[in-house]
N, C-alpha and C positions, 0 to 999 in steps of 0.2 A: 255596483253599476255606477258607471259616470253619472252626473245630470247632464252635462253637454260631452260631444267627441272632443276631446285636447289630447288625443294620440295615445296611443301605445304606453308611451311612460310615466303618463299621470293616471291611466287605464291601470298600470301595475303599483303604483304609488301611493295609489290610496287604499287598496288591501293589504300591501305591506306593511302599513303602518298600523290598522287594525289588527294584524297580525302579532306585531311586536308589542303590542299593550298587553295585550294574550300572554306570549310567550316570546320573550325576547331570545331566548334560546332555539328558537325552533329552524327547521331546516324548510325552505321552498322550492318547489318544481312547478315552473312556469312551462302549461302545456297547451302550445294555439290548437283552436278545433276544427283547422279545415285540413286535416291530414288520413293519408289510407295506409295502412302499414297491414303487408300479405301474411307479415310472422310477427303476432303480436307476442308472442312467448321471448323471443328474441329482445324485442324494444325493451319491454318488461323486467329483463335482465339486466338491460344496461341502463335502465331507470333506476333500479336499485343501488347500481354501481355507485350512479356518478351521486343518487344522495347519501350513499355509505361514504361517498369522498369525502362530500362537501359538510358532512357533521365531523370528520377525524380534522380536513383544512377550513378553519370554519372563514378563513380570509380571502381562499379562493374562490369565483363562480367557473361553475365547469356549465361548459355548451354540450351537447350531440352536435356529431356529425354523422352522417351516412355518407359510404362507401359511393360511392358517384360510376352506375353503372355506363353513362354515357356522357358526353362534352354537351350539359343544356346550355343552352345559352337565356334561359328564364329564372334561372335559380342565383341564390346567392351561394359564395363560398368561402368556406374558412383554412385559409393555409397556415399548418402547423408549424413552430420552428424546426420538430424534427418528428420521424416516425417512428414507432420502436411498437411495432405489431398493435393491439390494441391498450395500450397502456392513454392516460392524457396527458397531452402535449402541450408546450406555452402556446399562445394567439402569434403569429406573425402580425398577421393582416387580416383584413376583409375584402376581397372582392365581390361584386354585385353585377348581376347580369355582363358577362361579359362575352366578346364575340366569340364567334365561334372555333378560331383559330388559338384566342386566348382561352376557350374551357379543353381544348385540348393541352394547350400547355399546363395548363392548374392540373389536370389532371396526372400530367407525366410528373411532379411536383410532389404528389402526395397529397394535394389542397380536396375536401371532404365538402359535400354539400350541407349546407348551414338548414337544421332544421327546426330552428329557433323553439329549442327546448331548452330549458335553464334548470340547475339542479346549486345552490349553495346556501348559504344561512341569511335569517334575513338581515341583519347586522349588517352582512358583504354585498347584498343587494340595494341595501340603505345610503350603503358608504358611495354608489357608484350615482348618488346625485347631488352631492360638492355644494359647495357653501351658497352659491348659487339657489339652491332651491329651497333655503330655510324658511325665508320668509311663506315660502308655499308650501311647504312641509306643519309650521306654526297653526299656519290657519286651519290648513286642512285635522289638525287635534280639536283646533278648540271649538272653530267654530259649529252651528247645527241649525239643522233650516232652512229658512229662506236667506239667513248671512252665507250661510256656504254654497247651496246653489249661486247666489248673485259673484262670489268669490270665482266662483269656479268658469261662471261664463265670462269671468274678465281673464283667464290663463292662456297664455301660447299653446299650438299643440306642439306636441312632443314626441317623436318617435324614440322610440325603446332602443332600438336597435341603432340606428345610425346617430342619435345625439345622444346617447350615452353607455352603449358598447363600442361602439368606432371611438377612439382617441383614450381607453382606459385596458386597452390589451395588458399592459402587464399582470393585471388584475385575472387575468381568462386561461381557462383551461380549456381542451377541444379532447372529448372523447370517444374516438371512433367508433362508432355502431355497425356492428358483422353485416351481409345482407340480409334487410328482413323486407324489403319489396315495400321501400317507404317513398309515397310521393305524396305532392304539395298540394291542393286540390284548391287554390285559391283563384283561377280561373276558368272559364266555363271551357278552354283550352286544353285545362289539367284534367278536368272532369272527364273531357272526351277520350284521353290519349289512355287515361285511367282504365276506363270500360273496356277498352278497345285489347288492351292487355290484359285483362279478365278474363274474355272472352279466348285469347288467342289460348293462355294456360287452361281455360274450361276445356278445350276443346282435345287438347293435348293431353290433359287428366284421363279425359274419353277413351283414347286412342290406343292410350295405355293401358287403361280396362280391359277394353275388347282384345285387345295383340293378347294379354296376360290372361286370360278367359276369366276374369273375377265379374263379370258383367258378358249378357248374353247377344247384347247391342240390338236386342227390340225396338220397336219405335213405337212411341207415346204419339197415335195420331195426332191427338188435342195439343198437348204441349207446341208441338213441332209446327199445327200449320198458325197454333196462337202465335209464337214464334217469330216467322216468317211475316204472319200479317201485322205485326207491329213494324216490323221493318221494311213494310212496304214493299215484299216480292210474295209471289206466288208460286215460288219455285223451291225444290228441294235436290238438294245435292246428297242423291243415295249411295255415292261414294265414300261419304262421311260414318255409313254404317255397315256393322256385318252381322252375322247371328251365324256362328259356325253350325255347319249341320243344314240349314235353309237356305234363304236365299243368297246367291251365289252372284250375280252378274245386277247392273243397274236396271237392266232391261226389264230381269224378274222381279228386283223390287217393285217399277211400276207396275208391274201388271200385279203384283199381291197385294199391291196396295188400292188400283184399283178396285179389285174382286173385292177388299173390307167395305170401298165405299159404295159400292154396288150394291152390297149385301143390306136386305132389308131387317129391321127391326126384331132379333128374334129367330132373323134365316143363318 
């Protein structure tokens, strides 16, 4: 853990380095923790990929990319120089939030949503902060204590990403990730649109129960009005459900549902 925030890159700089005292051989996968992924089996997959890569090229670092189901205009993105199904490709560029005329074009492009996952050795993650950052690579071994805290709160911050992946592309590799329903939840914006798509596949999972008779589409009073009263309505939409054999029309549902709540304790 930092003592002070100085960004992302001295965030990753200094367990790198304890890393390599360790094991100068070893391979790293830098993974941020504000992500939701629907098909964790999938990501999983292509985690192993890209650190099966990055121990065979121990001089490239390979990114994830995910498949970019729509033109966000909130995301960042990595265009490939070429595509060749899911194999990894060199780094062209970096695009970052761009409008929304331009994530359509990235997307007609091949360019992959950036979801700043890193898999290569730490040597090649080492190399990608240049002579520049010796003197603060030095300290950060030797010193311990209060010299390194006082050190540490004299450093620039630093981003990971834009000062020292933007401008060392040829160093990067971009390896497409199939869809596994992966979004970025670093806004209380991402979090909502998250749920919101949850809920629409919860509902659709349902629908498909019931049509396929694997589920007899009962209703769970409790759940359903707990449900509703979190959401702040008092209504229920009995179109949502069926129970082949029963109730048949919206009408009958309310009245069978009245009749349970009607029913006393035991009646």
């Amino acid at each position: 853990m930092q003592p002070q925030n100085r960004g992302t890159g001295h965030g990753i700089l200094l367990p790198l380095l304890k890393i390599e005292s360790r094991d100068p051989g070893a391979v790293v996968v830098l993974l941020p923790a504000d992500h939701h992924l629907r098909d964790e089996e999938k990501m999983a997959a292509s985690l192993r990929h890209a650190a099966a890569l990055a121990g065979v090229n121990r001089t490239s670092i390979y990114l994830l990319g995910a498949e970019p189901q729509e033109p966000d205009t909130e995301l960042g993105y990595i265009v490939p120089a070429s595509r060749s199904g899911h194999d990894p490709a060199p780094v062209l560029r970096f695009i970052e939030k761009p409008s929304a005329e331009r994530a359509r074009a990235l997307l007609d492009q091949g360019a992959l949503w950036n979801m700043f996952i890193v898999a290569a050795s730490v040597r090649a993650l080492l190399g990608l902060f240049g002579c520049s950052f010796a003197p603060t690579i030095a300290a950060m071994r030797m010193l311990r204590g209060a010299a390194f805290d006082d050190m540490y709160q004299q450093l620039r911050s630093v981003d990971f990403c834009h000062d020292l992946l933007h401008g060392n592309e040829s160093k990067l590799r971009v390896l497409p990730v199939p869809d596994c329903g992966w979004s970025d939840l670093g806004t209380p914006q991402k979090i909502a649109m998250t749920l919101r798509h949850l809920e629409v596949e919860r509902v659709a999972r349902m629908s498909r129960r019931v049509a396929d008779g694997s589920i007899n589409g009962s209703i769970n009073l409790a759940d359903q009005f707990g449900r509703f009263a979190r959401a702040g309505t008092g209504t229920i939409d009995f179109g949502r459900f069926a129970r082949p054999g029963g109730v048949e029309s919206r009408a009958e549902a309310a009245g069978a549902v009245s009749a349970r709540l009607s029913t006393p304790p035991g009646g």
